[in-house]
Phi, psi and omega in degrees: 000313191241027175295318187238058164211194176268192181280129170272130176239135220174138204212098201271345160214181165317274211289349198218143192222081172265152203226123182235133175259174185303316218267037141086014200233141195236132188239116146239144205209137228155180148223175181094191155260157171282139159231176203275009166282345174262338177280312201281349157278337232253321162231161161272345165302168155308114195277170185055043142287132166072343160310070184257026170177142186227142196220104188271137166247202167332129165119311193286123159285339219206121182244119217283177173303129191036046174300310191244027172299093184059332185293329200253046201277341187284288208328130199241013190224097146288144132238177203190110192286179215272356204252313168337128188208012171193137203218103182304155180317142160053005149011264208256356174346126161102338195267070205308326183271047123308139193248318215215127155250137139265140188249136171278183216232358167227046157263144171242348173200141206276119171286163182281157171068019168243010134257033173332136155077349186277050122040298200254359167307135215216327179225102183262115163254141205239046207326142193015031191285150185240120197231175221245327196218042142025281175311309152343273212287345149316253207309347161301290178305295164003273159338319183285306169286306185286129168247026149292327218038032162257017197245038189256000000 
């Protein structure tokens, strides 16, 4: 998709900025929440075509409900920074070669479904989080992956 160009800078609201490189990596950057209406101004491709890593930085809080919703099938990476506090239902739905997410260490809850379908997830890092209820926020995350409802 982005082989034979620069780095694309596209400036998708006031508040939100994506930056797509050759080697397939989408920088979003900002402040506020992303939505997936900001991405999808933001190219003129298909959007998440050719995309294999996403790199939220510092500033972003919110990643809205199905933002990287089935649109995202390549990506096999997230990171997602520490000012990030809130992460919508269905999120990352859909995004089957996710292999590896960083989680920000000030999410306090995995909404259901939002790592639905992501088949290859394999390494969730969940840095210095402190939790109150261990269990609780297990079946959370659970609830975020598993749709069988076997998986406790």
């Amino acid at each position: 998709m982005f082989s034979n160009c620069n780095t694309i800078t596209v400036s998708a609201s006031d508040e939100i900025e994506c930056t797509y490189s050759p080697k397939g990596v989408l920088t979003i950057k900002g402040t506020g929440t992303v939505k997936f209406s900001d991405i999808k101004k933001s190219t003129e491709d298909e959007v998440g075509y050719g995309v294999k890593k996403i790199i939220v930085k510092e500033g972003i809080t919110g990643i809205e409900a199905k933002c990287f919703y089935s649109a995202f099938e390549e990506v096999t990476s997230v990171e997602l920074p520490d000012t990030l506090t809130y992460l919508g239902e269905g999120a990352f739905e859909g995004c089957e070669s996710l292999k590896e997410i960083r989680l920000s260490e000030n999410i306090v809850e995995i909404p259901n479904r939002c790592f639905a379908y992501c088949y290859n997830l394999s390494n969730v890092e969940i840095p210095d989080m402190h939790f109150s209820n261990v269990s609780a926020w297990k079946n959370l995350f659970y609830r975020a992956v598993c749709l069988c409802g076997r998986c406790r």
